[in-house]
N, C-alpha and C positions, 0 to 999 in steps of 0.2 A: 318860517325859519328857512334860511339857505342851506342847500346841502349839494352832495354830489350827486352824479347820476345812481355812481353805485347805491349808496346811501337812501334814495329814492326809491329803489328798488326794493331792499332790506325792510324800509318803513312802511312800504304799499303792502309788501307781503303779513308784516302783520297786523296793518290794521285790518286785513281781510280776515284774520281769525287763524294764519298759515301757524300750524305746532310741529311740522317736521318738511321739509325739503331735501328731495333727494337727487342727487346731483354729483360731479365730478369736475375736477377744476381741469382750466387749461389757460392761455395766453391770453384770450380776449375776454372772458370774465373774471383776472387776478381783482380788478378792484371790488369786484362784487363780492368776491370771495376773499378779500381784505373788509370790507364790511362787516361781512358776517362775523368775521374773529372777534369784532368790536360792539356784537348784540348778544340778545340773550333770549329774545325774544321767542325762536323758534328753534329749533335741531336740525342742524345737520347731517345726512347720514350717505357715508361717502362709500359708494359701491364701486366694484371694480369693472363695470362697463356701463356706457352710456344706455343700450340698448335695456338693460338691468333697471336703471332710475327710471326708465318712464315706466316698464311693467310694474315698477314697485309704487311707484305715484296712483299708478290705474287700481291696482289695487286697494291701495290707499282708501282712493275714493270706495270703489266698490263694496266693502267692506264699511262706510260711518260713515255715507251721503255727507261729506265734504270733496272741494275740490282738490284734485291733486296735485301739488308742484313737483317741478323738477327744473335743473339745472346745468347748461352740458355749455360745451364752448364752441368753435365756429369751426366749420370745415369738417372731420372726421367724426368730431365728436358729435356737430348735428346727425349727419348722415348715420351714424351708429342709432342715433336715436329716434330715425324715422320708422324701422319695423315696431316701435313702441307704439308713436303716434299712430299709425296704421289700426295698428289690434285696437286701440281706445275707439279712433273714428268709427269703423266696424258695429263696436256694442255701443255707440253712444257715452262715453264716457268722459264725465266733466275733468277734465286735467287744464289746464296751464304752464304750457313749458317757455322756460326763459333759454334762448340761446345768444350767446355771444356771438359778433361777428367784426370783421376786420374794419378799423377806423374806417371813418365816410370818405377822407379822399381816396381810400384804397380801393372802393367797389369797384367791381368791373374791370379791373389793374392785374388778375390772376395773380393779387397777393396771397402771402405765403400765408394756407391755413383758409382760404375762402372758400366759401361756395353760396351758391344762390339758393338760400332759405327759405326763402319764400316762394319761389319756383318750383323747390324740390317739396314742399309741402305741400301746396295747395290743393293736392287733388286728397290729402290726406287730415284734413283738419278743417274746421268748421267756420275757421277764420283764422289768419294772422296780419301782423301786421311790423312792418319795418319801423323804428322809431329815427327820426330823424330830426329830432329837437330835442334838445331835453326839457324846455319849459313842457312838454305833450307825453313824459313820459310815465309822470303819475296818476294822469286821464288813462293814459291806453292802459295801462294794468287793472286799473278798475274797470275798464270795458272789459276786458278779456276776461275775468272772476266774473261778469253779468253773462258774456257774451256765451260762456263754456256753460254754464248754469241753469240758463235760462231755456226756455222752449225745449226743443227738443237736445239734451247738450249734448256738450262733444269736446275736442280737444282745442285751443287755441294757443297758435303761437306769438312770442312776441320776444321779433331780434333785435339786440340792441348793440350798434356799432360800440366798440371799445373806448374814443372817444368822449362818448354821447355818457359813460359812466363817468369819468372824473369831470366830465363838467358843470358848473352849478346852476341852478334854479332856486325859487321859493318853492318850497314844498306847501301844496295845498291838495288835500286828497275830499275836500268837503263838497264836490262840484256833484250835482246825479248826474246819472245816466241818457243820455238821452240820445238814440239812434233814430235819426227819419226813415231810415230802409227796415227798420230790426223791429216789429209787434210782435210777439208770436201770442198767437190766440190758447187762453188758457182756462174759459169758462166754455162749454158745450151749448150750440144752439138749442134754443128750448123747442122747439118746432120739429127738430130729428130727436131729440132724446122722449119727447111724446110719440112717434111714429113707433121707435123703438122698444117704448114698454108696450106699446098695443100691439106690436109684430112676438114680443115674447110671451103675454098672456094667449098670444093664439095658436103657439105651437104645440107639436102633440110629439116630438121628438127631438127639445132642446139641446146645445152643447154649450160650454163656455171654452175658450181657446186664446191662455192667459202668455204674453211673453215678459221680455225684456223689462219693456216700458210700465206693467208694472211693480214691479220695482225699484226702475229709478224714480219714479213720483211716491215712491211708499205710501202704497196704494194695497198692500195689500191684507187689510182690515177688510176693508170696502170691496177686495172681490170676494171674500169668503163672507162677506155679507151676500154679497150677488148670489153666490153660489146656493147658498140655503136658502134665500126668497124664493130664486128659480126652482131647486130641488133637481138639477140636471149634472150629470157627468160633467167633470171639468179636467183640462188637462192643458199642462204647464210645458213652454219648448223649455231647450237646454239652456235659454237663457232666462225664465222666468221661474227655474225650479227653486223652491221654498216660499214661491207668492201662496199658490195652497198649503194645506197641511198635507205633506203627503201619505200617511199615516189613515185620512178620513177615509170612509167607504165611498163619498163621492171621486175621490181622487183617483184617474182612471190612466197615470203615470204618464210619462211624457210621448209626444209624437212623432213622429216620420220617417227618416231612413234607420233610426234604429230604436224606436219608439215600441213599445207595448200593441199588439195587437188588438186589444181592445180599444184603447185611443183612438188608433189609426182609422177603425170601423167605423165609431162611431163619428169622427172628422168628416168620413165620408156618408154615412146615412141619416146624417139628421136632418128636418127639416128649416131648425131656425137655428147658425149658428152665432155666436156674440163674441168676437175676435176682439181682445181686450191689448190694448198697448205687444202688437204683434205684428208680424210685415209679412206673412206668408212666403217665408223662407222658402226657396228650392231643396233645403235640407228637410224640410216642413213636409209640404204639401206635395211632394216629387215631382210628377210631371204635371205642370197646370189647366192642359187640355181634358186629360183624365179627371183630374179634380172637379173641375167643372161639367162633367160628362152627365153628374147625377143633379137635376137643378134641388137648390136649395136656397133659403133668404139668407145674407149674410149683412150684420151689425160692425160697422169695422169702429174701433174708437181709438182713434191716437191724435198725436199732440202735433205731429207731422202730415201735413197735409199732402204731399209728394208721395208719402208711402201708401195713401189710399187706393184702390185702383191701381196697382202701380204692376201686381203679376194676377191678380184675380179681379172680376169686375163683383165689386159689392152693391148693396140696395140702399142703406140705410148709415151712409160715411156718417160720423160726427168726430169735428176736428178738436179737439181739446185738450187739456192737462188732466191726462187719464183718471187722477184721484177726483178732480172737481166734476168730472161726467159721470165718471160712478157715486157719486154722493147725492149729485140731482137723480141718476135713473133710479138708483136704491129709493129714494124717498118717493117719484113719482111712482114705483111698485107698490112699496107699502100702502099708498094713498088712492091705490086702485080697487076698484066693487067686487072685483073678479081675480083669481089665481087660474094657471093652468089647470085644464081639464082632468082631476087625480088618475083617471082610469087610460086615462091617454101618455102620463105619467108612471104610471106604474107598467102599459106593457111596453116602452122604453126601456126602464130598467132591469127587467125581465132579459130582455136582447140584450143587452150590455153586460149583463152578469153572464148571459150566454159562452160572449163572446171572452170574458173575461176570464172564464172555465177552462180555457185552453192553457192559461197558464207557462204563460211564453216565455217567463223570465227563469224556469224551471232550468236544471244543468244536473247535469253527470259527476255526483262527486268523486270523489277520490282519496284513499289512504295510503297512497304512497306517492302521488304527486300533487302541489298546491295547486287550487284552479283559482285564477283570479279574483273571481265572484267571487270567492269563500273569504279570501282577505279584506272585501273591500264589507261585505255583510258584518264579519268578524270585528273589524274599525267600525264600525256603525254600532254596533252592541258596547262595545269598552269605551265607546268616548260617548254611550247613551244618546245618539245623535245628536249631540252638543258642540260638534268641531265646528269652527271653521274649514272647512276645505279646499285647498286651491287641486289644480288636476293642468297639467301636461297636454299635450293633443295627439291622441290616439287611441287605441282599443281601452287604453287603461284609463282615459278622457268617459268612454262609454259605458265602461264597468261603473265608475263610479256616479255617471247619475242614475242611471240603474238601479243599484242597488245600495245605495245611500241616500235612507229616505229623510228629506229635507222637509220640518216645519216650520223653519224660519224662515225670513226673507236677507238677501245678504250673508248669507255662510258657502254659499257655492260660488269662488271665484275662479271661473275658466275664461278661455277666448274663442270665443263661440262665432262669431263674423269670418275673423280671418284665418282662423285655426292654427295660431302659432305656436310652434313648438319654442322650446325653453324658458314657458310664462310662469310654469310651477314652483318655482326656489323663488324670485324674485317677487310673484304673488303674495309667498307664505311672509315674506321679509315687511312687504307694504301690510298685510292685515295683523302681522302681530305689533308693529308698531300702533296701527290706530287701535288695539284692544290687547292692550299691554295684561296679560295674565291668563286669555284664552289659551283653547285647547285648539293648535292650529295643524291639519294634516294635508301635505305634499303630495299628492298619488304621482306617479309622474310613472317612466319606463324609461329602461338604458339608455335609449337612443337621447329621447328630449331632454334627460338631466343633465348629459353630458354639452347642452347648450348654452347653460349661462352656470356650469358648477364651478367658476370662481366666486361665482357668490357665496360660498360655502365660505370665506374670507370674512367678508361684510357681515355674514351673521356669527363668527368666532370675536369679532369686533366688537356687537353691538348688541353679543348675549343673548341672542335671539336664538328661539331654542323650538322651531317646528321640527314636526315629525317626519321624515320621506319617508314613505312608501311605495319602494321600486318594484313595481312588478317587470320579472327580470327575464321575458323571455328569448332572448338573446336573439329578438328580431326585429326589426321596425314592422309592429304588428299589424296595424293598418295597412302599411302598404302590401305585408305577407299574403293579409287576406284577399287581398282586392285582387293580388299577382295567383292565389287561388283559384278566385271564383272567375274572373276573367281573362288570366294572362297563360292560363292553361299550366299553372305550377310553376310557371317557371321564375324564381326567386332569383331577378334581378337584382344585386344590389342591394338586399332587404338584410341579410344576414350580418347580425356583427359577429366577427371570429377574432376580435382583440380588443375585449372589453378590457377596463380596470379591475382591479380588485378597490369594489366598493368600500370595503369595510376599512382599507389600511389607506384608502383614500381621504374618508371621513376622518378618521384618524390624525392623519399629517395634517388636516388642517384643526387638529383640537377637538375634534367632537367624537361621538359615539357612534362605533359601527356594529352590525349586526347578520351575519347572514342564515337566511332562515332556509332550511330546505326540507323539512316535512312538514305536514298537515297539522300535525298534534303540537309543532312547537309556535303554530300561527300566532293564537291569545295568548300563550306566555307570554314573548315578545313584545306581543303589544301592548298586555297590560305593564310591560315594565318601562317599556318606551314613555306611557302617562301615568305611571307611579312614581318607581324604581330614579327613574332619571327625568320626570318630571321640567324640571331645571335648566334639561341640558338637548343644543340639537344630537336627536338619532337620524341615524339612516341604514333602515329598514330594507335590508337588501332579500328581498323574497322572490326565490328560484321558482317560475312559475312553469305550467306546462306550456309547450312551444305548440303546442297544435290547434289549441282554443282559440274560437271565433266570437265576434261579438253577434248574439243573435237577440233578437230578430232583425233583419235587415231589409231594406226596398234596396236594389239594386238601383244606379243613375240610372236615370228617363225611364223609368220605372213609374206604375200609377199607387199612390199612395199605400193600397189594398193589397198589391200585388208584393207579401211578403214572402220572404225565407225566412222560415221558423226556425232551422235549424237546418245541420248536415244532410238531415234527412227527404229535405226539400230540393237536392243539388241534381 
């Protein structure tokens, strides 16, 4: 069938499976977005900033391992929507963004509304690609759903001159895939995953050190199988939290600069560690001199070959699609004559419950002022660890992996790479769309809400009804802390002194507001927030105390060990 280019577009998107696209119109995608008036096929959900659709895309994904669209137009509207593409590229995250761009003889003519897409991208995207025919525009959309998907994914763009949409083609979307440069290896060498179970059968102070990746391969069946073959402490960064259960006695909470002290120990004293779809973060492992200081075997297993070796020198790389390696080493353990040494095993766990006695996540409560912990534990109890939860970037980013103990996979959506602030409204918007009826909660703080709170629009729209919960301590907490412990007190710039009034804020835009400012009216609140108003978005404006730090902490270039526990470490 002939059609137009717009039309091409609209077709591609659903035969790939697309049920919601989120996007915002402009000049060079009107006929795309005349199309869509004329389908039925998928949902459109029009937010009121570009930079908004791609966090709500990313999420999307994050949230129902589907890819995520979005749709924005050429010149302003890309550029708004690169800090999106950025945060996805960052965690890996499979998206697909369509942007419009100015007809093909206008390129390079500093016509009105251009800019160079593909220049401005490319250090932020996995691939894109300029369409310059339209018979090649329903091939490259299907590359880009393989391209974002596959191996290790990530975000791909694909501009398509304004033009190149009302011009016609045969629409054929039946061709496969086939890239000469693009294999990515997705079975594990059987030769390192045999090295592997004989390096873990011989340890006598195992760890597992689970991230991002697995996740994105849902994978994580296969490592809580890991976990109890091996019988060793395991621990999840802020991007792999809900791959364990966090709830199990192995589960010995997340690591590094503001990781559990027990984690952190035992990252550094073990003798054989097994780094499962993870890239040893500098937020990870601090300084990687120190890291490496205490020798240890180290198992790296990911799907990215570049990220092997890449801040730590490992023993035993194996390059694969994290779920297919952990399926063969799981079976090669089981099928092994020998388990680790129990008694070599058991005084491990001894030290680790040692270390774990100190009880780091411990805090100062309070009956007359709210402490963050308490709200976010509080949330954790009333939504029976059931939310989805997206989280803002800052101390109230920290509280809540904390002390929101995750055992699912896929209910913790932050921005863990690039640590952008205003991902939390626009997160909650893309995860209640892909799980229309969850219990979806917001943590965010003053500063990062007030980043993308037009959206507060988009969801009065489109009935979307997540939770915020603003932890409100009228500072940009993070940096308060950092301008603390380093800047000698002196609060640069951190203070806000003209906040909104949140409640008559949520308000004018239709929703429910709420300001909470003691202790005892915490769980009221909130069970009424997923009772009471179930239905409807709240926002949870909770007056918190302004002095609270997140503890425990490694200070930058700092060796992973060397924690502040608390004030009392200063």
């Amino acid at each position: 069938m002939e059609m137009t280019g717009a039309e091409i577009v609209v077709k591609a998107l659903e035969l790939e499976g697309t049920k919601h696209v989120f996007g915002y119109p402009g000049g060079a995608v009107l006929y795309i977005y005349d199309a869509i008036y004329n389908q039925n096929g998928f949902e459109h959900i029009l937010v009121r900033h570009e930079q908004a659709a791609v966090h709500a895309a990313d999420a999307y994904s994050r949230s129902s391992n589907q890819v995520g669209v979005c749709l924005v137009t050429s010149g302003p509207g890309l550029t708004n929507a690169v800090t999106g593409i950025a945060t996805a590229y960052m965690d890996s995250i499979p998206l697909v963004i369509i942007s419009g761009q100015v007809p093909s003889h206008a390129i390079g003519q500093d016509a009105f509304q251009e800019c160079d897409a593909v220049g401005i991208t490319r250090p932020c995207v996995k691939h894109n690609f300029l369409v310059k025919d339209v018979n090649q525009l329903a091939q490259t959309i299907k590359e880009a759903f393989y391209i974002a998907k596959s191996g290790r994914p990530g975000p791909v763009l694909v501009d398509i001159p304004k033009d190149i949409t009302i011009q016609k083609a045969f629409f054929d979307y039946s061709q496969p895939v086939k890239l000469r440069s693009y294999n990515p290896i997705v079975k594990g060498h059987q030769g390192q995953i045999k090295k592997a179970t004989q390096l873990i059968l011989s340890a006598k102070k195992p760890m597992i050190y689970a991230g991002g990746g697995v996740i994105l391969s849902n994978a994580s069946e296969e490592l809580r199988h890991l976990t109890q073959l091996v019988g060793a402490p395991v621990t999840n960064t802020l991007m792999g939290l809900g791959a364990s259960i966090a709830t199990h006695s192995q589960f010995v909470g997340m690591p590094g600069m503001h990781g559990t002290y027990e984690a952190n120990m035992a990252m550094q004293h073990c003798d054989v560690l097994i780094a499962v779809g993870a890239r040893f973060d500098d937020r990870v492992i601090g300084n990687p001199a120190d890291f490496e200081s205490i020798p240890r075997k180290i198992i790296h297993i990911d799907v990215d070959p570049s990220s092997i070796s890449k801040r730590v020198k490992v023993d035993i790389p194996i390059v694969g699609n994290v779920k297919d390696v952990l399926i063969e080493l799981n079976a090669q353990l089981e099928a092994a004559n020998q388990s680790i040494n129990p008694t070599d095993l058991q005084n491990w766990w001894q030290q680790v419950e040692q270390w774990r006695s100190k009880n780091c996540l411990s805090y100062a409560g309070s009956t007359d002022v709210i402490k963050p912990q308490y709200v976010v534990e509080t949330l954790w109890r009333v939504t029976e660890g059931k939310a989805f939860v997206t989280s803002d970037v800052g101390q109230h980013q920290m509280w809540a992996a904390q002390y929101y103990k995750f055992n699912e996979p896929r209910r913790w959506i932050n921005s863990g790479g690039l640590g952008t602030m205003g991902v939390g409204l626009p997160y909650a918007m893309g995860v209640q769309k892909a799980n229309p009826g969850a219990m979806v909660a917001c943590i965010t703080g003053e500063g990062s809400i007030q980043m993308n709170i037009q959206e507060l629009s988009t969801c009065f729209q489109y009935r979307l009804s997540p939770k915020i919960i603003n932890l409100n301590n009228r500072y940009l907490g993070m940096v308060r802390q950092w301008q603390q412990l380093d800047y000698g007190s002196r609060y640069s710039e951190s203070y806000m002194d003209a906040l909104p009034d949140f409640v008559k804020l949520a308000e004018s835009y239709g929703h429910i507001g709420m300001q909470i400012t003691k202790p005892a009216d915490v769980e009221p609140a909130l069970k009424d927030a997923y009772g009471k108003y179930k239905d409807r978005l709240v926002f949870l404006d909770f007056i918190t105390d302004q002095s609270e730090n997140v503890w425990p902490m490694v200070k930058a270039g700092k060796g992973l060990t060397d924690m502040l526990l608390g004030s009392e470490d200063l």
